[in-house]
C-alpha positions in Angstrom: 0.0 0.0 0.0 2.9 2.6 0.9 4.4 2.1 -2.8 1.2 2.7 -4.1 0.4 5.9 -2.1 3.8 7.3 -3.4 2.5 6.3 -6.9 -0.1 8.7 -6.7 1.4 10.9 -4.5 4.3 11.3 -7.7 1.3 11.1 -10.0 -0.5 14.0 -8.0 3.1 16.5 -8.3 3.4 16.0 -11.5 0.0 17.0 -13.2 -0.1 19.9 -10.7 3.6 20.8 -12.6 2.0 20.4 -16.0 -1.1 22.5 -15.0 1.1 25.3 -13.6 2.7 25.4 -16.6 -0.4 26.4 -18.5 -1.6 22.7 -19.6 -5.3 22.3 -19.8 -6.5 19.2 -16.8 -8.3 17.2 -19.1 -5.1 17.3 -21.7 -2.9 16.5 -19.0 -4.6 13.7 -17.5 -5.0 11.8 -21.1 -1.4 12.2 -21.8 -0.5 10.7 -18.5 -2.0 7.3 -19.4 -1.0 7.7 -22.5 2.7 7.7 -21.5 2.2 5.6 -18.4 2.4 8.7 -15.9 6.2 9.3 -17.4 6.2 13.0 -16.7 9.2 14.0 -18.9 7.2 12.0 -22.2 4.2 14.1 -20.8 5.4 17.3 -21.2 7.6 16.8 -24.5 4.1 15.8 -25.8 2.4 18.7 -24.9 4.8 21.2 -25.8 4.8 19.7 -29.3 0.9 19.5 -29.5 0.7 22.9 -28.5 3.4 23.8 -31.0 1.8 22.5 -33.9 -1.4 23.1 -32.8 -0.7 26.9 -33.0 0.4 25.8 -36.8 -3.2 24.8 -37.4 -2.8 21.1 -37.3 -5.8 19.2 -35.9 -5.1 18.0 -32.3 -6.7 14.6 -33.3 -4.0 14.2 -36.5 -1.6 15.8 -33.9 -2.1 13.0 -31.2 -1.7 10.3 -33.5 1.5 11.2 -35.6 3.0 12.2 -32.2 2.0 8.7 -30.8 3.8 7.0 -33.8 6.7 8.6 -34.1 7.2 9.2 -30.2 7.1 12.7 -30.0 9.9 12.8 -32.3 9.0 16.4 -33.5 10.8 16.8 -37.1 9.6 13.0 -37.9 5.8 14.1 -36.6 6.5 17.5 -38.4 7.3 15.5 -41.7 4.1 13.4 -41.1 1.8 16.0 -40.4 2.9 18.1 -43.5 2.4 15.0 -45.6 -1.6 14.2 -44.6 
């Protein structure tokens, strides 16, 4: 029980991090499970989703390519440009 408390406890610090950083909750908490609550993953991958959503990418299209070429931005760039 004690490893999992500090599980969530870790879990808990780094969403707050993300959300102070501007992160929407919602977008946060997906990209958690998505990258199995690696925080460092988490926040490349919202950085770049941000990045080329402000290039008028759809977040859906955004999501995947990122997924597939993990959130390898000039690969996911290439990918994007190409759909």
């Amino acid at each position: 029980p004690g490893y999992l408390l500090l599980q969530f406890l870790s879990y808990l610090g780094a969403c707050d991090r993300l959300l102070k950083q501007g992160y929407e909750e919602g977008q946060v908490e997906e990209a958690m499970e998505m990258f199995q609550y690696s925080e460092k993953k988490v926040a490349e991958f919202l950085r770049l989703l941000a990045q080329f959503n402000d290039m008028g990418f759809q977040q859906n299209e955004i999501k995947e390519v990122l997924l597939l070429c993990g959130n390898q931005r000039e690969k996911a760039l290439e990918e994007l440009v190409m759909k």
